[in-house]
N, C-alpha and C positions, 0 to 999 in steps of 0.2 A: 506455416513454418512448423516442423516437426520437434522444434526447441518448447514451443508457446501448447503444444497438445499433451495430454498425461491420460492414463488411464480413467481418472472418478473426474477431473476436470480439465477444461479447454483456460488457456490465456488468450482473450482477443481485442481487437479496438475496439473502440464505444462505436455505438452506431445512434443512429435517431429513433430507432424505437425503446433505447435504454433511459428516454427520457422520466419514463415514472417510476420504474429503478431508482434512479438518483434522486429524484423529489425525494423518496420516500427516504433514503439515507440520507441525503444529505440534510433534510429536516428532522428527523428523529433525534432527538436531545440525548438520550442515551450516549450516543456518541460522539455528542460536542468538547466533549473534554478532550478525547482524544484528537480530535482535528483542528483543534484551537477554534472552533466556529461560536459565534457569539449571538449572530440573530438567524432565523430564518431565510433561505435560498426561492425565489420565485421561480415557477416555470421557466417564466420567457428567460432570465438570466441563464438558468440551465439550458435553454436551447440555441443561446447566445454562444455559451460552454460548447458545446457538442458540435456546432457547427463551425466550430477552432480548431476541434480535435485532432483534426488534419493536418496541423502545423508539426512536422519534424522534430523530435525531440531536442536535435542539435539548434531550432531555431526555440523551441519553445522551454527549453531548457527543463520537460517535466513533462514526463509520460504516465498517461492511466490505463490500463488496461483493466477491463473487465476478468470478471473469474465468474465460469460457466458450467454446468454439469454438463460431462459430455455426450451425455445418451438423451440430454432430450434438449440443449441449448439455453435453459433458462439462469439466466444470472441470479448468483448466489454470494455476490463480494465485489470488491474489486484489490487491485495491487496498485501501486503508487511508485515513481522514482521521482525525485525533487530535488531539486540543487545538482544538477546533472552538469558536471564541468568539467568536460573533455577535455581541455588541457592538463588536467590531474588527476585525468582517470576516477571519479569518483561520482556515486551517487549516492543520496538519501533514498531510502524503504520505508515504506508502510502499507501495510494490509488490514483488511477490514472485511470480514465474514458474518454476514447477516445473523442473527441468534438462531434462527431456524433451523440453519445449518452446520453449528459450530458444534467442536468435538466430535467429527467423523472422519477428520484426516485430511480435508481440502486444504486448510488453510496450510500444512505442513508441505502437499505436493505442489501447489500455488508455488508455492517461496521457493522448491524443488527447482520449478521450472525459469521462473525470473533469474536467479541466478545464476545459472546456465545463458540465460538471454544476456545477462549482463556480459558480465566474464565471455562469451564466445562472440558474440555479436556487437556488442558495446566495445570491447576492449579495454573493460574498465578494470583497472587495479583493483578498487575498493570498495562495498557498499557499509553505510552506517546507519542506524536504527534508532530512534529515539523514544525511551521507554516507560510509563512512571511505574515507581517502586511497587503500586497496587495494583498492575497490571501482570496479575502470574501465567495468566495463558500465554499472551506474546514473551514473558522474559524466558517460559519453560520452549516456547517454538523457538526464537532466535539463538537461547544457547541448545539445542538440539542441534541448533544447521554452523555450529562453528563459531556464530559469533561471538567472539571476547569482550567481555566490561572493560573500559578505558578507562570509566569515570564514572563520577555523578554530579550533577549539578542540584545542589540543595536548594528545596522551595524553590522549585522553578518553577512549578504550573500552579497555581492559583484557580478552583474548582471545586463548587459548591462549597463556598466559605472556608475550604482550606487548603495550604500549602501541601504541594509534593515534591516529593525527589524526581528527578527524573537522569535515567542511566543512558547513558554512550556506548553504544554496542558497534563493535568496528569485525568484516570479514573481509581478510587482506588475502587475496591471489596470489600465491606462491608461484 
């Protein structure tokens, strides 16, 4: 799908050999704040994961799409929609770009392309972003691509001993 490919990276399904990819994200603590994740992900539940993958987003209500360099296929992220409810046109966004890679502009053409996917493929009105106040990469990427502050919910994430804000970011399809 020429929606899901970009010049510096490809958007594609998970496949079975993205399984030490995900070990290694979805274990690495660095990033449990952001995912609300609280113990460690085994193998085999990950390849329990992967081999779901294949469930429709309208049945599984939540799509992961890998994020790939596109000149040589190696996975460097992934992108996320959650809460995906087609009768109101809307989904939840989140993305997540390995440190290795971050600050070179992937994570900005990623989000390029999912929302393109949304919006033309999806038919979704609306995507919404959930952000905490400490997080300046993503709030400087999602207000780049439009999206608006609605809110903030005070002391909402609780993470490494202390409270965060965490902001509502809404991009509405005109």
């Amino acid at each position: 799908m020429q929606t899901l490919r970009g010049k510096h990276i490809n958007l594609r399904a998970l496949e079975p050999e993205d399984l030490s990819f995900l070990f290694n994200i979805e274990n690495n603590e660095q990033f449990w704040g952001i995912s609300h994740t609280q113990t460690p992900f085994s193998r085999f539940l990950l390849k329990q994961y992967l081999e779901n993958s294949h469930l429709d987003i309208y049945e599984a209500k939540q799509l992961r799409l890998i994020i790939e360099l596109a000149n040589s296929e190696q996975p460097i992220g992934m992108v996320d929609l959650f809460d995906f409810n087609p009768q109101h046109k809307r989904a939840g966004i989140g993305i997540l770009i390995h440190p290795n890679y971050q600050k070179n502009g992937y994570a900005n053409e990623a989000l390029d392309h999912l929302i393109e996917y949304c919006f033309k493929h999806l038919n979704l009105h609306q995507l919404y972003a959930n952000i905490t106040s400490d997080n300046l990469n993503s709030l400087h990427l999602f207000r780049g691509k439009h999206f608006i502050e609605v809110g903030t919910k005070k002391d909402w994430i609780y993470n490494q001993g202390k409270f965060k804000d965490e902001i509502l970011f809404q991009l509405i399809n005109e």
